[in-house]
C-alpha positions as CSV (number, residue, x, y, z in Angstrom):
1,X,42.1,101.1,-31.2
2,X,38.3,101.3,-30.0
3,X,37.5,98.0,-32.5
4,X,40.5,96.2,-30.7
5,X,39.5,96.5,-27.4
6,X,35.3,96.0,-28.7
7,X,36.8,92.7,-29.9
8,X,39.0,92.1,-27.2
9,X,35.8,92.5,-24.8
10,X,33.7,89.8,-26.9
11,X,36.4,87.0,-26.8
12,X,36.5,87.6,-22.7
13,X,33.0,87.5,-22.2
14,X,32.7,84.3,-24.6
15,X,35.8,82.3,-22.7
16,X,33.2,82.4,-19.7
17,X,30.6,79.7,-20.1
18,X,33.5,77.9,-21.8
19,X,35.3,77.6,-18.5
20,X,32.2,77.1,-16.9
21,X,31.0,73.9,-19.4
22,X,34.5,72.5,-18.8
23,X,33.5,72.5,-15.0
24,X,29.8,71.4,-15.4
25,X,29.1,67.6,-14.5
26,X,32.1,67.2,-11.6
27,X,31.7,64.5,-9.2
28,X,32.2,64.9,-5.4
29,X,32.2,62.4,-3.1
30,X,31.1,63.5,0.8
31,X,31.1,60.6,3.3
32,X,28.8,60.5,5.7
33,X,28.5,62.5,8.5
34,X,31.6,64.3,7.6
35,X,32.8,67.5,5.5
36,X,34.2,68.1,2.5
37,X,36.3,71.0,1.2
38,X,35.3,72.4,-2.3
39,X,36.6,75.5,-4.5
40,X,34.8,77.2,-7.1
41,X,35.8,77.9,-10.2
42,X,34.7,81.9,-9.6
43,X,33.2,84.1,-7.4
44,X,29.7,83.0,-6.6
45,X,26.5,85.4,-6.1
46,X,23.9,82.6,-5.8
47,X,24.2,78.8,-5.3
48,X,21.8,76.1,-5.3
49,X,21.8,72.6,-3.7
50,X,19.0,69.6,-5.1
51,X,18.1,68.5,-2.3
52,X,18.8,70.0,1.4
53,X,17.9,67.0,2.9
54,X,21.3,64.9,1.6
55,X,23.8,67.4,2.2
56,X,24.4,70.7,4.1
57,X,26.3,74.0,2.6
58,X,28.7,76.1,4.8
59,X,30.1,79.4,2.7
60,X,33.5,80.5,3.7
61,X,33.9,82.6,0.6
62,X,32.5,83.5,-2.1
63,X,34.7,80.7,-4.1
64,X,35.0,78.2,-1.3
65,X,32.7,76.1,0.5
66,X,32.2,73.0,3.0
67,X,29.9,70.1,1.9
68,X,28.4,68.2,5.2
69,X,26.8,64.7,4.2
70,X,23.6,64.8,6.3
71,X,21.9,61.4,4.8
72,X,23.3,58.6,2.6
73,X,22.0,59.6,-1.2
74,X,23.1,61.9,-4.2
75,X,21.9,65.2,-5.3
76,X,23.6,68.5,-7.4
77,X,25.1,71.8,-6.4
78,X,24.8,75.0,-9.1
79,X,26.2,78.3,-8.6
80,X,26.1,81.0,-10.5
81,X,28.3,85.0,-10.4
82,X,26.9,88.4,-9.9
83,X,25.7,88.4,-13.4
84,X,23.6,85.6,-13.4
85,X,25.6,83.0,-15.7
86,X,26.7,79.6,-14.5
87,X,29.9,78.9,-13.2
88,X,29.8,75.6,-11.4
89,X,27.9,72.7,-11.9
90,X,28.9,69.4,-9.4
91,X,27.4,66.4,-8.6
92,X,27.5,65.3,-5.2
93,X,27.5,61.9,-3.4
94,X,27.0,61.2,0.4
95,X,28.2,57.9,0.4
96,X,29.4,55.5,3.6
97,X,32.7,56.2,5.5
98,X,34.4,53.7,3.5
99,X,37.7,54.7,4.6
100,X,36.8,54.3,8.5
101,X,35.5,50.7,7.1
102,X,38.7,49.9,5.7
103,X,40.3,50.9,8.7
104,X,38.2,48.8,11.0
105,X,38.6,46.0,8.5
106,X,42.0,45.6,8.4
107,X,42.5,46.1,12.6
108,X,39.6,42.8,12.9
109,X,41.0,40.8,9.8
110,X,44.4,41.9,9.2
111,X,45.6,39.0,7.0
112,X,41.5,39.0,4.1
113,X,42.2,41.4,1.0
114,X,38.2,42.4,1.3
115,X,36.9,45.3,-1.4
116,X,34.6,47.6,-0.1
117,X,31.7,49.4,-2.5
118,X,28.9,52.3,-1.7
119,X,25.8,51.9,-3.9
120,X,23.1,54.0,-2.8
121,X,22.0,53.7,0.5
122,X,23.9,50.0,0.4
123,X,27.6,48.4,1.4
124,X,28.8,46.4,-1.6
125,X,31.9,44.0,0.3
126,X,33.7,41.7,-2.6
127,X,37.0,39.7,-2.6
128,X,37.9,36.2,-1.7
129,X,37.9,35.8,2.2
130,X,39.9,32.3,3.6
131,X,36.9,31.5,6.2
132,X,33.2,31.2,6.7
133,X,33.8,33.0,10.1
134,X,35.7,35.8,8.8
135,X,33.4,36.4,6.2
136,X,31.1,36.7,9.7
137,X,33.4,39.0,11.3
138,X,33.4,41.3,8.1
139,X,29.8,41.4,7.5
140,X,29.2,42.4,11.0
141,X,31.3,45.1,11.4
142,X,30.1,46.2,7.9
143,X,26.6,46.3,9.2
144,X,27.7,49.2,12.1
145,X,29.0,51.6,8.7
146,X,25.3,50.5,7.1
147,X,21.6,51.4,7.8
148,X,21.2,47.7,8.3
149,X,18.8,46.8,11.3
150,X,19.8,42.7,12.2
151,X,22.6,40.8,11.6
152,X,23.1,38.4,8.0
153,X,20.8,35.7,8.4
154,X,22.1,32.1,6.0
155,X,18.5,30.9,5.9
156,X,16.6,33.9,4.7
157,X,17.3,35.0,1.1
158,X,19.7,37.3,-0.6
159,X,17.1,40.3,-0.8
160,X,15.7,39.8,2.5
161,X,19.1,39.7,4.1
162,X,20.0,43.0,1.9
163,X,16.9,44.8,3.4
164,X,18.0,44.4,6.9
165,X,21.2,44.5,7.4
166,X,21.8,47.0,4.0
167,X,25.0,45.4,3.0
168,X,25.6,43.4,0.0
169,X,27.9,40.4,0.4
170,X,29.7,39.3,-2.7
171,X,32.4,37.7,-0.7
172,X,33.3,34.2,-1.8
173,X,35.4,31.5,0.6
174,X,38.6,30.2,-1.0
175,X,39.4,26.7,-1.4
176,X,37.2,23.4,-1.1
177,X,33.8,24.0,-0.7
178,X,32.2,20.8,-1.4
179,X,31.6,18.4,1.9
180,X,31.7,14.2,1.9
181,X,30.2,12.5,4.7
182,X,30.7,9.1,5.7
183,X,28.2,7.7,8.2
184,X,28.6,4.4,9.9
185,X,26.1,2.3,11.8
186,X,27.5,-0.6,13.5
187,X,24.6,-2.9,15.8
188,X,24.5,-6.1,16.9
189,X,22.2,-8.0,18.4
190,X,21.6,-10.8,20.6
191,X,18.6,-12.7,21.7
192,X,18.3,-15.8,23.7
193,X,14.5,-18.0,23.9
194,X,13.2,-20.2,26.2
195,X,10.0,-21.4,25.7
196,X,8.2,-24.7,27.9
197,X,4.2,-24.9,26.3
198,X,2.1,-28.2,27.8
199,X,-0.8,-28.7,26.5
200,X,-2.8,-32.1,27.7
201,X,-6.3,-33.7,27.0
202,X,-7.8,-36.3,29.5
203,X,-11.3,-37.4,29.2
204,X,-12.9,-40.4,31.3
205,X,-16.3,-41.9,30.1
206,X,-18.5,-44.5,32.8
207,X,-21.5,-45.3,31.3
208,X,-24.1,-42.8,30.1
209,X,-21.7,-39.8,32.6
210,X,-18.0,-38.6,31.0
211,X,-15.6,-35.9,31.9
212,X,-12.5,-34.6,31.6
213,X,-9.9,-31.7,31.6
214,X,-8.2,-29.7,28.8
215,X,-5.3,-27.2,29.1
216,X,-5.9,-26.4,25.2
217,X,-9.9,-26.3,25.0
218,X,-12.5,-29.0,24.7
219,X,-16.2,-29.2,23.5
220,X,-19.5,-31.1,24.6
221,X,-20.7,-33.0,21.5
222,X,-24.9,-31.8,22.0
223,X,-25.6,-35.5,19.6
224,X,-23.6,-37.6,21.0
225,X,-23.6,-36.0,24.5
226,X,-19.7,-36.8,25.3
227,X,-17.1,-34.4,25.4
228,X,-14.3,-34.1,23.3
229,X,-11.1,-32.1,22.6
230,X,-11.6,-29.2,20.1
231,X,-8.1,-30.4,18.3
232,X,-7.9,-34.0,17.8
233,X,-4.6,-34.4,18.7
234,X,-2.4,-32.7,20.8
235,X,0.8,-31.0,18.1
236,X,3.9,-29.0,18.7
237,X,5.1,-26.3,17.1
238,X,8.6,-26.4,17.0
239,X,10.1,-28.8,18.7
240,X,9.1,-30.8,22.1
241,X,7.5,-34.7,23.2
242,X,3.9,-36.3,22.4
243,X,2.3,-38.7,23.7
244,X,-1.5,-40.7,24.3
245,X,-3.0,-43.2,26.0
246,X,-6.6,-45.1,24.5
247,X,-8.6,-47.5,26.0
248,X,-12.0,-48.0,25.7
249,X,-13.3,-45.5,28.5
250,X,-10.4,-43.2,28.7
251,X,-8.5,-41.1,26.5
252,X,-5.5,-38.8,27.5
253,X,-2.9,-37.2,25.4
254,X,-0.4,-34.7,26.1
255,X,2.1,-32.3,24.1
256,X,5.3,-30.9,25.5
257,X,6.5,-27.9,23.5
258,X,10.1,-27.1,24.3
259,X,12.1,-25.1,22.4
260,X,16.0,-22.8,22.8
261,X,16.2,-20.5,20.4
262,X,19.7,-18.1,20.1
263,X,19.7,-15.7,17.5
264,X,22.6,-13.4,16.6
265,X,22.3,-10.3,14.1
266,X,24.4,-8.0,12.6
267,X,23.8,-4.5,10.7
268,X,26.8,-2.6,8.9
269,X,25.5,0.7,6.6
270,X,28.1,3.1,5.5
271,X,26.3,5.8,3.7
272,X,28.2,8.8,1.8
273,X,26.8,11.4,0.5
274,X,28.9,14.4,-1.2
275,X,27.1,18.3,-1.3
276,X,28.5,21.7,-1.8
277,X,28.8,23.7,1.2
278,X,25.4,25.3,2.7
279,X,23.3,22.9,0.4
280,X,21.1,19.9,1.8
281,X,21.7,16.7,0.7
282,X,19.8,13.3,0.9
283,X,20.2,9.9,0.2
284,X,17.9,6.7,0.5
285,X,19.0,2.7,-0.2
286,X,16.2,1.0,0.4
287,X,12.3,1.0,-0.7
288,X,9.0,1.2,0.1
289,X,6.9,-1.2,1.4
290,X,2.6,-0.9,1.0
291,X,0.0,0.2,3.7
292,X,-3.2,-0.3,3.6
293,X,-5.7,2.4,4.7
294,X,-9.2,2.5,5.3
295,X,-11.2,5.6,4.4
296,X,-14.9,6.1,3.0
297,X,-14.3,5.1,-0.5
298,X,-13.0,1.9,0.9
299,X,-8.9,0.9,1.1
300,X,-6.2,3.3,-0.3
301,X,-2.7,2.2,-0.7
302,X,0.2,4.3,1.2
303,X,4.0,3.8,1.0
304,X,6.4,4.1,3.6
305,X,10.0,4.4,2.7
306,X,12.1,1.9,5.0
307,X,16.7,1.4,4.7
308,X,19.4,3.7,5.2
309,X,18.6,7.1,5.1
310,X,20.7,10.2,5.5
311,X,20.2,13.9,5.1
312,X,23.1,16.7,6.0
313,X,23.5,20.8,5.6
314,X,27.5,20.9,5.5
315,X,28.8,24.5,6.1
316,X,32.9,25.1,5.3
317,X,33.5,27.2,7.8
318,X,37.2,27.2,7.0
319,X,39.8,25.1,5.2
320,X,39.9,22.7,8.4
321,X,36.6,23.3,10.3
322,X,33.2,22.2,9.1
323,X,29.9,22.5,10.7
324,X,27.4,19.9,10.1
325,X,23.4,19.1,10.7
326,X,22.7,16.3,10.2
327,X,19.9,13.1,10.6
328,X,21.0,9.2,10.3
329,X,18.1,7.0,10.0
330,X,18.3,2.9,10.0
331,X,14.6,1.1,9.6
332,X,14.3,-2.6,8.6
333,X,10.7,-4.5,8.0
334,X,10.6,-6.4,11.2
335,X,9.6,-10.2,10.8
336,X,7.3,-10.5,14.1
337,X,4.4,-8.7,15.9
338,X,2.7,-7.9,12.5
339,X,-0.7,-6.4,12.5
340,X,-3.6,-8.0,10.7
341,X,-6.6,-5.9,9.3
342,X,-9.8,-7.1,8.6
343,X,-11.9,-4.0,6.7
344,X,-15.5,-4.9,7.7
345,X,-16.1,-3.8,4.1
346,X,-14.3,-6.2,2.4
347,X,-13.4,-10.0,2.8
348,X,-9.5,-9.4,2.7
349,X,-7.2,-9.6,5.8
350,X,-4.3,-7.7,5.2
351,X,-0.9,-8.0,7.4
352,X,0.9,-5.1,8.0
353,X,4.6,-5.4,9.3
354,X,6.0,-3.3,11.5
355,X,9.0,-1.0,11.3
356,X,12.5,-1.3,13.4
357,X,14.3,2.1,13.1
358,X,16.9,3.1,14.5
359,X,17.9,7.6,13.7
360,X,20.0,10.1,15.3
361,X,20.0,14.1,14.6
362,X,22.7,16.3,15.9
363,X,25.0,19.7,14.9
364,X,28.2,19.7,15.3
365,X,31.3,20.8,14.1
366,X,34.7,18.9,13.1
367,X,37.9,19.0,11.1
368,X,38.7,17.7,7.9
369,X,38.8,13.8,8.7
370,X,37.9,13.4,12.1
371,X,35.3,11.4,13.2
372,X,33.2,11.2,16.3
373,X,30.2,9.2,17.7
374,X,26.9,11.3,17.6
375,X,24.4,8.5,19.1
376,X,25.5,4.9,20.6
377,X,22.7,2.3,22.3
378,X,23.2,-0.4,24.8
379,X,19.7,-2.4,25.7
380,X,19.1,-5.0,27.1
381,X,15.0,-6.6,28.1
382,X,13.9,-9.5,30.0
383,X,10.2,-10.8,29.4
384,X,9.3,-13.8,31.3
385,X,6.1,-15.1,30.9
386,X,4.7,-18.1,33.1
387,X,0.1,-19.6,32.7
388,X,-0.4,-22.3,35.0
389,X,-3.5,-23.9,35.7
390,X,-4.7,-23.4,39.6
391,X,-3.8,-25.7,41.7
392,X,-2.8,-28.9,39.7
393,X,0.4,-26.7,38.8
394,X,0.9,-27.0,42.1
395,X,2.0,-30.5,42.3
396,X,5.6,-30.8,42.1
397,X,7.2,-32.4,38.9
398,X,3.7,-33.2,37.7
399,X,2.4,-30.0,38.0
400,X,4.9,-28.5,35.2
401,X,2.4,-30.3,32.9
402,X,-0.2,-27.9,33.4
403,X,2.3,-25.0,33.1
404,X,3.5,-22.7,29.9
405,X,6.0,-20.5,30.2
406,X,8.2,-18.3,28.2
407,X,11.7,-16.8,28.8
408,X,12.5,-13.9,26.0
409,X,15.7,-12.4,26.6
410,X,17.7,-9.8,24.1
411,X,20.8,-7.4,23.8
412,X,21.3,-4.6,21.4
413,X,24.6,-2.9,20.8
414,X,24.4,0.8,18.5
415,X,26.8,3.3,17.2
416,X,26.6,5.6,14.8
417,X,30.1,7.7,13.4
418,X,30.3,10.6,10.9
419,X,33.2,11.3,9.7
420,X,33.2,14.4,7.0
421,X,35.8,15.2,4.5
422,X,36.5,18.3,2.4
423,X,36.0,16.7,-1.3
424,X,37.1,17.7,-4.7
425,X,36.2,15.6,-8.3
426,X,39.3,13.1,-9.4
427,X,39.6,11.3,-12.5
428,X,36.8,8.6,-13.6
429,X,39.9,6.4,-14.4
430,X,41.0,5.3,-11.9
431,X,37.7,4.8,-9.8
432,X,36.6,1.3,-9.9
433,X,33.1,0.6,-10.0
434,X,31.1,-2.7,-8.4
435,X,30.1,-3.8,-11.7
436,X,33.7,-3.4,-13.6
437,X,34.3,-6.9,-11.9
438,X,30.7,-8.3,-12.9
439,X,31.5,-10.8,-16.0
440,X,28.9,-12.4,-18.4
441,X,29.8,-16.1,-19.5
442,X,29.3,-16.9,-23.1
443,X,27.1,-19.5,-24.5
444,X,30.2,-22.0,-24.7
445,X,31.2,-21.1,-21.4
446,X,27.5,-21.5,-20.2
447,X,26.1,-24.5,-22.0
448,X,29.4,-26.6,-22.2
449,X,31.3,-25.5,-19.2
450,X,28.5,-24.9,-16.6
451,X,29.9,-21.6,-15.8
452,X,27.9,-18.8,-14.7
453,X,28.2,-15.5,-13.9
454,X,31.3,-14.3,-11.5
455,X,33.5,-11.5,-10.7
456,X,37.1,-11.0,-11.6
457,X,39.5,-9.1,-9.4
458,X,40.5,-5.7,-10.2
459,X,43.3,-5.3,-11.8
460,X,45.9,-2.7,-10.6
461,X,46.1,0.4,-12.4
462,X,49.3,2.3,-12.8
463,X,48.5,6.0,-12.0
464,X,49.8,8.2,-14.5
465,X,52.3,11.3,-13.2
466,X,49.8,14.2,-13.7
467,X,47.2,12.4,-12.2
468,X,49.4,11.9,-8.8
469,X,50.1,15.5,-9.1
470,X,46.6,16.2,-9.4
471,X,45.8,13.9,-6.8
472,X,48.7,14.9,-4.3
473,X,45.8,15.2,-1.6
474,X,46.8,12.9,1.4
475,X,47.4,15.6,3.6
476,X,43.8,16.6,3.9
477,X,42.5,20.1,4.1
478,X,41.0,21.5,0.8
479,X,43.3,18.9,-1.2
480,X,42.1,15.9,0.0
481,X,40.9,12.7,-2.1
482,X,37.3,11.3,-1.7
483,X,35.6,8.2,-3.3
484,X,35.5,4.3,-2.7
485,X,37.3,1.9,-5.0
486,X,35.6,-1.5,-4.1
């Protein structure tokens, strides 16, 4: 009887750390700020917590106990019975009141399935949200439940954004997320040019004394001691009357320059330019055009780009809302008022043309398709510009000979319309490309015929059923079509 209960004893006292092991290695979760109810396993003499500065302990009983999260973290809790073996092992986590986030989630954005996550001293929110604004709402109220300190910031980066506002966004925006922009610039212009330009030589010679009068400069011949005109002959330069009279004493000739001049021009650029939403985008058709610049080593070359340039940050902020900044820029080489440079170093004269540009920069925010005029330009300028010569100008109807005057007058008409579309990729068949309809004649066709190169019309393509269905994007939104067929 005395071994049975001696062996009895032993298997009792070796089922304890048994129990115990099976305990050892539990993990609580405490949210912050707030309690949690715990049992022991057994009785507990002593019990020890990692670190007192994560969580607070509150003894009820000897087997039961309140765990307080006092800062966002993890640590362990040990305890042990009256004779010093180890009952309980648990590891604790103070993580954030996800269940108050949920619960503040769903009352701001009833309709978004949005996962929430604690990592550390971090907010982990995941899931596929419908807008960029939403996605807004939810980070902000995350940041209240976080240690954050300012709000979710698009241009700083991923880590900086973590380390102030101490949420993790691994949200992504469902549907179309890649943005086509189509820019028109539509000027005219009008000009209108009057020009009168008299330009007269009279000289008068008695004898051994000669004078005489010049509206375009005249000259005192120091050998022969006569004067004369620095041009020979009076010219126009466009269009106008000439005339001279000779004799033996007198010489007189006079130019009339008269000249109308209407000019009419037109400029037409449609630019479009596809990017993925929150990603810049640029585009350039046209060149660059050399400047010469002086500097100590002698003349450097510089290039400056000139056509129609467009850059644009599209943001989706939904599937019918997008927010845009963009700049439209329009320069041409302009054909007048050119600049000529003489280096004193060099014998070269170099002409520099100057630049007529026309650019707009704006943010705004539109639907899918809609279109709207961010910059328009009405101008209109008078020059009139009249040299007489005092006095004889004077003299009515004769006088205008000793006049030159010049009447410049011009109009310019501008606007400039975005419209941006939400884009997604169809198939390469059935785009057609400018040089599909480019065709090559053979060497019968060139030699023989005299035919050169032309283009053919398209022809009309079928489109196949799973295409269409593909394709079924006329409605707009994230299932509308983009692309040119020319």
């Amino acid at each position: 009887m005395k071994k049975i209960i001696i062996l009895m004893s032993a298997l009792f006292i070796l089922s304890l750390p048994s129990v115990a092991a099976t305990q050892t290695g539990k993990i609580v979760t405490v949210p912050h700020h707030k309690s949690t109810h715990v049992t022991l396993v057994g009785k507990a003499k002593r019990v020890s917590l990692g670190d007192p500065s994560v969580l607070d302990i509150v003894m009820l009983k000897s087997d039961e106990l309140f765990l307080i999260g006092k800062k966002l973290g993890s640590t362990n809790l040990m305890a042990w019975d009256r004779n010093g073996r180890l009952i309980e092992s648990i590891n604790i986590q103070v993580t954030h009141d996800l269940n108050s986030l949920k619960a503040k989630l769903y009352e701001f954005l009833p309709d978004e399935v949005i996962k929430v996550h604690s990592a550390q001293q971090r907010l982990i929110l995941s899931g596929q949200i419908s807008s960029q604004s939403a996605m807004n709402i939810a980070l902000r109220v995350a940041e209240t439940y976080a240690s954050g300190q300012a709000a979710d910031k698009q241009t700083e980066s991923l880590s900086e954004q973590v380390g102030q506002t101490g949420v993790i966004n691994l949200m992504t925006i469902g549907g179309a997320q890649q943005v086509m922009l189509e820019v028109t610039v539509a000027e005219v212009q009008r000009s209108l040019v009057r020009k009168f330009d008299a330009n007269f030589h009279f000289f008068e010679q008695n004898g051994s004394f000669s004078w005489g009068g010049s509206s375009s400069g005249a000259s005192i011949d120091t050998a022969l001691g006569i004067v004369t005109p620095i041009f020979d002959t009076s010219s126009v330069s466009n269009t106008g009357i000439l005339g001279s009279f000779i004799d033996s004493d007198t010489l007189f000739g006079f130019a009339l320059d008269i000249a109308k001049q209407n000019g009419t021009a037109k400029v037409l650029a449609e630019p479009n330019l596809t990017a993925i939403s929150g990603a810049k985008a640029e585009f350039l058709a046209g060149g660059e055009f050399p400047i010469p610049v002086p500097d100590k080593d002698g003349i450097t070359i510089e290039y400056k780009e000139y056509g129609v340039g467009l850059k644009f940050i599209p943001t989706v902020l939904s599937d019918k809302k997008i927010n845009l900044n963009l700049a439209v820029d329009v320069s041409e080489i302009a054909n007048s008022s050119s600049l000529t440079l003489t280096p004193s170093t060099t014998n070269s004269t170099y002409v520099i043309p100057p630049i007529t540009r026309r650019s707009a920069s704006s943010t705004l925010e539109l639907a899918d398709g809609q279109t709207i005029g961010i910059a328009g330009l009405l101008s209109e300028n008078v020059r009139d510009v009249i040299a007489e010569m005092p006095g004889f100008s004077d003299i009515p109807i004769i006088g205008q000979l000793f006049n030159s005057q010049e009447y410049v007058s011009g109009e310019t008409e501008l606007v400039i319309l975005v419209t941006p579309r939400l884009a997604k990729p169809i198939d390469r068949r059935r785009i057609n490309l400018p040089t599909d309809a480019f065709v090559e004649p053979n060497d019968l066709e060139y030699y023989l015929l005299g035919r050169g190169a032309y283009l053919a019309p398209h022809p009309k393509q079928k489109p196949m059923r799973e295409e269409s269905q593909y394709l079924s994007g006329s409605k707009g939104g994230t299932e509308g079509t983009f692309g040119h067929s020319l």
